[in-house]
Each structure stands twice: as structure tokens, then as C-alpha cells.
C-alpha positions as CSV (number, residue, x, y, z in Angstrom):
1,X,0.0,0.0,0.0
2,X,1.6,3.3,-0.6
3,X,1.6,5.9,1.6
4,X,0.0,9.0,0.5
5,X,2.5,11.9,-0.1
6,X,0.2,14.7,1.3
7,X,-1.9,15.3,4.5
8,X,-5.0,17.6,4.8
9,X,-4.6,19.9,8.4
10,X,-7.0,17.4,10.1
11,X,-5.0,14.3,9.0
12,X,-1.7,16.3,9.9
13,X,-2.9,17.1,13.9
14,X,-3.9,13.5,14.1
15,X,-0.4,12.5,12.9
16,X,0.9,14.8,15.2
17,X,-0.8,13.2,18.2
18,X,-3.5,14.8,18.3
19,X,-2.5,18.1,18.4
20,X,-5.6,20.5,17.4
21,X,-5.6,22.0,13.6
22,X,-4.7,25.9,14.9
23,X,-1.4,24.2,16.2
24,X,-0.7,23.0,12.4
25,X,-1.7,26.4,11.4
26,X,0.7,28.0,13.8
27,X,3.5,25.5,13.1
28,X,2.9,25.9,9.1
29,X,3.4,29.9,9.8
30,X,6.1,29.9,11.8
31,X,8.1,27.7,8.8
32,X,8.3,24.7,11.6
33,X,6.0,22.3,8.8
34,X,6.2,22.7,5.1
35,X,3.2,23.7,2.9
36,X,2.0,22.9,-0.1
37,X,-1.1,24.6,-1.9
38,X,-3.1,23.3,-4.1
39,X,-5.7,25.3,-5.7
40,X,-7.9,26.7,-2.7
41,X,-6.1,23.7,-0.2
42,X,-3.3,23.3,1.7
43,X,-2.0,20.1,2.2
44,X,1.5,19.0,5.0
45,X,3.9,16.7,3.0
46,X,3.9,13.7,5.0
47,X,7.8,13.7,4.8
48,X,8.0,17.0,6.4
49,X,6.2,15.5,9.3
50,X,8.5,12.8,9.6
51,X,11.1,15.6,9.5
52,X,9.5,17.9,11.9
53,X,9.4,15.1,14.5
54,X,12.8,14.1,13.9
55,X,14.3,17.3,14.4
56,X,11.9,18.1,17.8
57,X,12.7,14.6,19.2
58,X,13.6,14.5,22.7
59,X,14.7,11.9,25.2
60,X,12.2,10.2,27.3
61,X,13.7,11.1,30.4
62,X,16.1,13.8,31.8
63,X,19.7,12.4,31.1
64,X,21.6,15.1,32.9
65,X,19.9,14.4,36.1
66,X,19.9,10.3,35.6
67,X,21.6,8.0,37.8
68,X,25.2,7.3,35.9
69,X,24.3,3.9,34.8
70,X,21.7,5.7,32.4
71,X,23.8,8.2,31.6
72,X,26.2,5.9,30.0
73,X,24.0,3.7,28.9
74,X,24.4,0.7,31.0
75,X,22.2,-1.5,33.2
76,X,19.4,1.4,33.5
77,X,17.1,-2.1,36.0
78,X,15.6,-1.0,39.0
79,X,17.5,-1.4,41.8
């Protein structure tokens, strides 16, 4: 099945977790997500989504404040 190359705002905030469509708005206006207009619609690129989420990523924890065995990477079991 291919995946389709452009999202609608609606399809774009579910993507996004949920986030409402003003959010995509804001995010498409402040350059954050790419556009793409066609005729009277604008549609997200689903790549620059993946993009956007790669580039915002952050860890699920706070690694400068983690115990050293996290930090490093080791044995991160409870104790």
C-alpha cells in the first residue's frame, strides 16, 4: 500500500498526536512544517512531518539528572 505523499490539516494534527488543527496552522506559519497549496487547499507533505518530529525529538527522560548507569548507557534495572 503506498503511503500518501500529502496530509489535509486534520489528517496532519492526528499524525501529530493529536494536536488540534490551529497548532498545524501555527507550526505551518512559523516555517516549523512545510506547505503545499493546491488550488484553494493546503496540504503538510507527509515527509516533512516525519522531518518535523525528527528534528523536535527529545529523550524520554532527563539524562543530565539520571543516575550514571543511564547516563552511560548501562544497566538502566531498578534497583
Amino acid at each position: 500500500m503506498d503511503e500518501q505523499l500529502l496530509w489535509d490539516i486534520e489528517e496532519t494534527a492526528r499524525q501529530l498526536g493529536g494536536v488540534s488543527t490551529r497548532t498545524v496552522r501555527r507550526l505551518i506559519m512559523r516555517g516549523e512544517l512545510p506547505a503545499v497549496r493546491v488550488g484553494r487547499r493546503v496540504s503538510v507533505p507527509a515527509a516533512g512531518v516525519h522531518t518535523y518530529i525528527e528534528r523536535n525529538m527529545q529523550p524520554a527522560h532527563n539524562t543530565p539528572r539520571a543516575e550514571p548507569g543511564v547516563r552511560e548507557g548501562g544497566n538502566n534495572a531498578c534497583h
